[in-house]
C-alpha positions as CSV (number, residue, x, y, z in Angstrom):
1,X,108.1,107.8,151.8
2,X,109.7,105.7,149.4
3,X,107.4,103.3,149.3
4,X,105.1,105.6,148.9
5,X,106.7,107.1,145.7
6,X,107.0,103.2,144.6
7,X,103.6,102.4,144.5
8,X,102.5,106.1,142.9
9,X,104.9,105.5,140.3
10,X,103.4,101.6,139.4
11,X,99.5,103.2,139.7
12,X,101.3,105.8,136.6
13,X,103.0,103.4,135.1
14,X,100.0,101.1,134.7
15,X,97.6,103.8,134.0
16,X,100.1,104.9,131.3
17,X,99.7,101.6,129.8
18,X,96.3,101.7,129.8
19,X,96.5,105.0,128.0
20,X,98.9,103.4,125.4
21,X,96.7,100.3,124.8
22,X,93.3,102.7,123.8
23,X,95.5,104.6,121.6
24,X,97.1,102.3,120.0
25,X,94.9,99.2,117.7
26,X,94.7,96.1,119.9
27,X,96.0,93.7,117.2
28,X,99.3,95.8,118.1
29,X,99.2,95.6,121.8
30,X,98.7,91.7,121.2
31,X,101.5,91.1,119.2
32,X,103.7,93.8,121.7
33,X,102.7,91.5,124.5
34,X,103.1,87.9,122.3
35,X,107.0,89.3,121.5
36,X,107.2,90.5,125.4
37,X,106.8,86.9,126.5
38,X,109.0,85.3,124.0
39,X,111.5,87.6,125.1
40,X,110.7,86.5,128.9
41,X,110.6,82.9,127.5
42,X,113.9,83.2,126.0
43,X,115.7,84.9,128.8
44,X,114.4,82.4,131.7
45,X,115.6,79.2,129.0
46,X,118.9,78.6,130.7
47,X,121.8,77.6,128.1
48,X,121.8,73.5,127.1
49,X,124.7,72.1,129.5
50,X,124.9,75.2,130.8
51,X,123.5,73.6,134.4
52,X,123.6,70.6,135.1
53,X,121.1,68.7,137.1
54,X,122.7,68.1,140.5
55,X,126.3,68.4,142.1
56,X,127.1,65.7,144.7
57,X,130.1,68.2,146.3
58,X,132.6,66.2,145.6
C-alpha cells in the first residue's frame, strides 16, 4: 500500500511540474532548473581539506 501511495504521489508530483512548466514562460523554468543544479553542484562539492584522499589506519 505504501508503495503504492509512493509512486501515485511521484506520477502527481511530476504531472504538477508539468502543469507548472506550461504556465509559467520557459526562459523561467530554464533558469529555475540552471540555479537547481548549482545548488546540487554546490552541495555535492565537499569542503577543501575537508577529506582527505586516503587513511592508512594507523
Amino acid at each position: 500500500m505504501l508503495e503504492l501511495l509512493l509512486v501515485l504521489a511521484t506520477v502527481i508530483g511530476i504531472a504538477l511540474v508539468g502543469l507548472v512548466t506550461v504556465a509559467m514562460t520557459p526562459p523561467l523554468m530554464v533558469e529555475l532548473g540552471l540555479w537547481g543544479l548549482a545548488a546540487g553542484l554546490f552541495i555535492g562539492i565537499p569542503p577543501a581539506g575537508g577529506i582527505t584522499s586516503c587513511s592508512t589506519g594507523h
